[in-house]
MARNUTOR-587599 format. One record per residue (C-alpha): residue in three letters; x, y, z. Coordinates in steps of 0.2 Angstrom, whole numbers, plus 5000, padded with zeros to 4 digits. Layout:
<drenkes>
ALAXYZ
...
</drenkes>
This chain:
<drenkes>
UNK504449344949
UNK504349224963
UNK503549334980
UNK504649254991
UNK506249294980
UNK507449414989
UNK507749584982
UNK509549624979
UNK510049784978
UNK512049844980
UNK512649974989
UNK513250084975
UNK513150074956
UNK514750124944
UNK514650244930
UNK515750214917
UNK515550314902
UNK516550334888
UNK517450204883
UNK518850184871
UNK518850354868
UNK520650464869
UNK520350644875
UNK518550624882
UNK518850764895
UNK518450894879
UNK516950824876
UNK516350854896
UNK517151024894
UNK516051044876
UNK514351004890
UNK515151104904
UNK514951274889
UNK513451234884
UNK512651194899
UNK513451374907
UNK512651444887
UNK510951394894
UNK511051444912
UNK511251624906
UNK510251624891
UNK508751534901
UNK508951634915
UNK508751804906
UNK507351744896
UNK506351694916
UNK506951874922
UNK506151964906
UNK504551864909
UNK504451904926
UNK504652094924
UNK503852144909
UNK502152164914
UNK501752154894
UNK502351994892
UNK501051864905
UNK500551804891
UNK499751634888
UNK501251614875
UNK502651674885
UNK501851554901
UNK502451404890
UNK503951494887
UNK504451534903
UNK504051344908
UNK505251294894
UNK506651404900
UNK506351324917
UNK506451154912
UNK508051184902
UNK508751264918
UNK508151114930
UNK508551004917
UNK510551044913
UNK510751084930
UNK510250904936
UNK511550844922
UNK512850914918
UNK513750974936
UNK513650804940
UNK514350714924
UNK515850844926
UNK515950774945
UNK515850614939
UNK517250604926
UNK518250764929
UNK518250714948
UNK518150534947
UNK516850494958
UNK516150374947
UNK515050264963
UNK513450304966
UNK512150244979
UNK510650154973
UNK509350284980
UNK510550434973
UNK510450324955
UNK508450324955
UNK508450494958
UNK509850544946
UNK508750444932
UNK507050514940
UNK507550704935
UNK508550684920
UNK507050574911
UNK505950714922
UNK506350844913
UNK506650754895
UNK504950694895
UNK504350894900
UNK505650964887
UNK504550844873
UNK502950924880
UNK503651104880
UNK503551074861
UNK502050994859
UNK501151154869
UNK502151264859
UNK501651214846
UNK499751234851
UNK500151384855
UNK500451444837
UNK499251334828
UNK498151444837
UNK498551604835
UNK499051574815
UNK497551494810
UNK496051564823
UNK497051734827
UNK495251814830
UNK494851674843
UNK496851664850
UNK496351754866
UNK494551624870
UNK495451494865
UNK497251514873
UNK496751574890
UNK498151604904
UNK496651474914
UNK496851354898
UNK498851394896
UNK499251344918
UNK497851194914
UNK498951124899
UNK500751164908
UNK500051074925
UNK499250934915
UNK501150914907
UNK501950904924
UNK500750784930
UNK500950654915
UNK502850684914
UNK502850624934
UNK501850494935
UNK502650404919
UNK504550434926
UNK503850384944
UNK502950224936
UNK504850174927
UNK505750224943
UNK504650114953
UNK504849964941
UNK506649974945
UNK506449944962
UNK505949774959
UNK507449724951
UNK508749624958
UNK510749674953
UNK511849504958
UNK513149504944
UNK513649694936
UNK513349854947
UNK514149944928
UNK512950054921
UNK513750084903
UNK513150274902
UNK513550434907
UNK512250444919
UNK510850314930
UNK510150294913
UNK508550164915
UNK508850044898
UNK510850004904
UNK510250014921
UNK508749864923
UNK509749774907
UNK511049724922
UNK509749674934
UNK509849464936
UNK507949434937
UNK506549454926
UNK506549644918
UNK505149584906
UNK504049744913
UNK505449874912
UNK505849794893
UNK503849814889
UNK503950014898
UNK505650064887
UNK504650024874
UNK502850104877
UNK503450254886
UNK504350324870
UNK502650334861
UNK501650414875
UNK503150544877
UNK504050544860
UNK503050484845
UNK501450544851
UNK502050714854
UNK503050714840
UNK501650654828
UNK500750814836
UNK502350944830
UNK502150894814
UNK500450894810
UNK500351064820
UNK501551134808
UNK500951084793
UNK499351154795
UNK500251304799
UNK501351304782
UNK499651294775
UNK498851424784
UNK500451524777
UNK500251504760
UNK498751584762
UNK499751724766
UNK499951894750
UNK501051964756
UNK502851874750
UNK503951964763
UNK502751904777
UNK502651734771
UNK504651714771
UNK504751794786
UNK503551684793
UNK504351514782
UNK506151564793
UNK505151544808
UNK504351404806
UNK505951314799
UNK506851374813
UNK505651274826
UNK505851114816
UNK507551134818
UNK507451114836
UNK506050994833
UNK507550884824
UNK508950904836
UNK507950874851
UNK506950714846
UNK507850594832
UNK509350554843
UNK508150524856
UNK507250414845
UNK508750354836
UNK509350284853
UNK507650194861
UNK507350134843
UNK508850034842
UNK508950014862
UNK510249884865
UNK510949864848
UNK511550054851
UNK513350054855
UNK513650154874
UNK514750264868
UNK513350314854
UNK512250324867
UNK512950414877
UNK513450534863
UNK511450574857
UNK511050564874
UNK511850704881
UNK511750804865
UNK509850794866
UNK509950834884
UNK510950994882
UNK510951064864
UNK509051114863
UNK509251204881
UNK510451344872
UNK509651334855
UNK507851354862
UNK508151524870
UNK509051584854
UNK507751524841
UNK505951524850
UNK506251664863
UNK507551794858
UNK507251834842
UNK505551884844
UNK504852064843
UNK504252074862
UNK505651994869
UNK506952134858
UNK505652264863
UNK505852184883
UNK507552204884
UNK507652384874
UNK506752424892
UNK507852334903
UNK509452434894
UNK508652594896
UNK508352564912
UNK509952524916
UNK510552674905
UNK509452784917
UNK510152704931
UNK511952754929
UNK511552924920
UNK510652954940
UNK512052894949
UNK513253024939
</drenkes>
């Protein structure tokens, strides 16, 4: 790009989403559910953590990060796509855009690292459970959870940044349901070679990579199970394991549907897998990873008692 070239960026962008399609606002109502789904579920899950003495755990560390993440995450989202199509307020500044696609990609990039720690996490403490406690430290759990934040900020700070050197003289239309960064340096009118080259390399640093991860980490733990006598614990632990990779699934091949085909992605399928990616796993992660777990049940067993106590006192 020539240095003395101007810079030209507009006052406001446009989000148009859907397009085409009859009865959209069902589809925003659908999000708005599962977003409020998550809030709760999420929320319950970071109040059990933080009053259960038994569970600061290096395990329920990572959980409680996860949880946190789908909070930020759906909060960032979906209020304002509601504002934006319920409400009409379809303009946004340029700086409110950046930011809008800092913390949405934010906290994508940390839901795909959630899993990959998870993960670890399990590896661990199904094939070394004598070593689980060296190995899986709270020291080494905060390291891995810090390290996670620090990659997943840098990275979306690195593509952020890229957009500022982007000139918009002909659209200002971004043809997604939020500032999402292909649609949005595709309309730029100079040269986006360096935001083409980091929509490609980014989804292997934070989708492939991690993903690649998953599912080695699981198969060694299927064959850690088969090792297993017992049949009933074996099933047991097959449903578990199963469950995960179902989150594994929803949560990573629309993603990877959509940068794989990037352009040749229609919007409205975009925006479809987009948003689906962005709020399904935040209700379905509590449900599957958290809730059905013995020391979770046990947790809450207390909290009800508790409460029981409380209004037998008050009587």
């Amino acid at each position: 790009m020539d240095s003395n070239m101007t810079i030209v960026r507009p006052a406001y962008f446009v989000i148009s989403g859907f397009s085409g399609i009859p009865h959209v606002n069902y589809y925003y109502l659908f999000l708005l559910v599962l977003y409020i789904m998550s809030v709760v579920e999420n929320s319950v899950v970071m109040a059990l953590i933080c009053l259960d003495q038994s569970l600061k755990t290096p395990k329920y560390i990572a959980v409680f990060n996860l949880a946190f993440v789908d909070v930020v995450g759906s909060s960032s989202l979906v209020p304002k796509v509601i504002d934006t199509f319920w409400f009409d307020h379809k303009y946004i500044t340029y700086s409110n855009c950046l930011t809008y696609e800092f913390f949405n990609y934010l906290t994508l990039t940390m839901q795909s690292l959630n899993l990959v720690v998870l993960s670890f996490d399990r590896l661990v403490a199904i094939t070394f459970p004598l070593r689980y406690q060296i190995i899986v430290s709270l020291k080494t759990m905060f390291s891995l959870i810090a390290a996670c934040w620090i990659i997943a900020i840098l990275v979306n700070l690195i593509a952020v940044g890229l957009l500022t050197r982007l000139s918009y003289c002909r659209s200002v239309v971004i043809s997604s349901y939020f500032c999402d960064h292909a649609p949005l340096y595709r309309l730029a009118c100079n040269d986006n070679r360096p935001n083409y080259i980091l929509a490609k390399v980014l989804p292997a640093i934070i989708l492939w990579i991690p993903l690649l991860f998953v599912l080695i980490t699981y198969t060694s733990i299927g064959a850690a199970l088969s090792k297993i006598a017992g049949a009933h614990d074996r099933m047991k632990a097959f449903k578990t394991c199963s469950a995960h990779m179902i989150l594994v699934a929803i949560y990573y091949l629309p993603i990877l549907f959509t940068l794989a085909l990037d352009a040749k992605v229609p919007p409205n399928v975009r925006i479809i897998n987009m948003s689906l990616a962005a709020v399904l796993p935040p209700v379905l992660n509590p449900l599957i990873y958290v809730l059905q777990t013995q020391e979770i049940k046990q947790s809450l067993k207390k909290v009800f008692k508790r409460i029981k106590r409380s209004k037998i006192a008050m009587k």
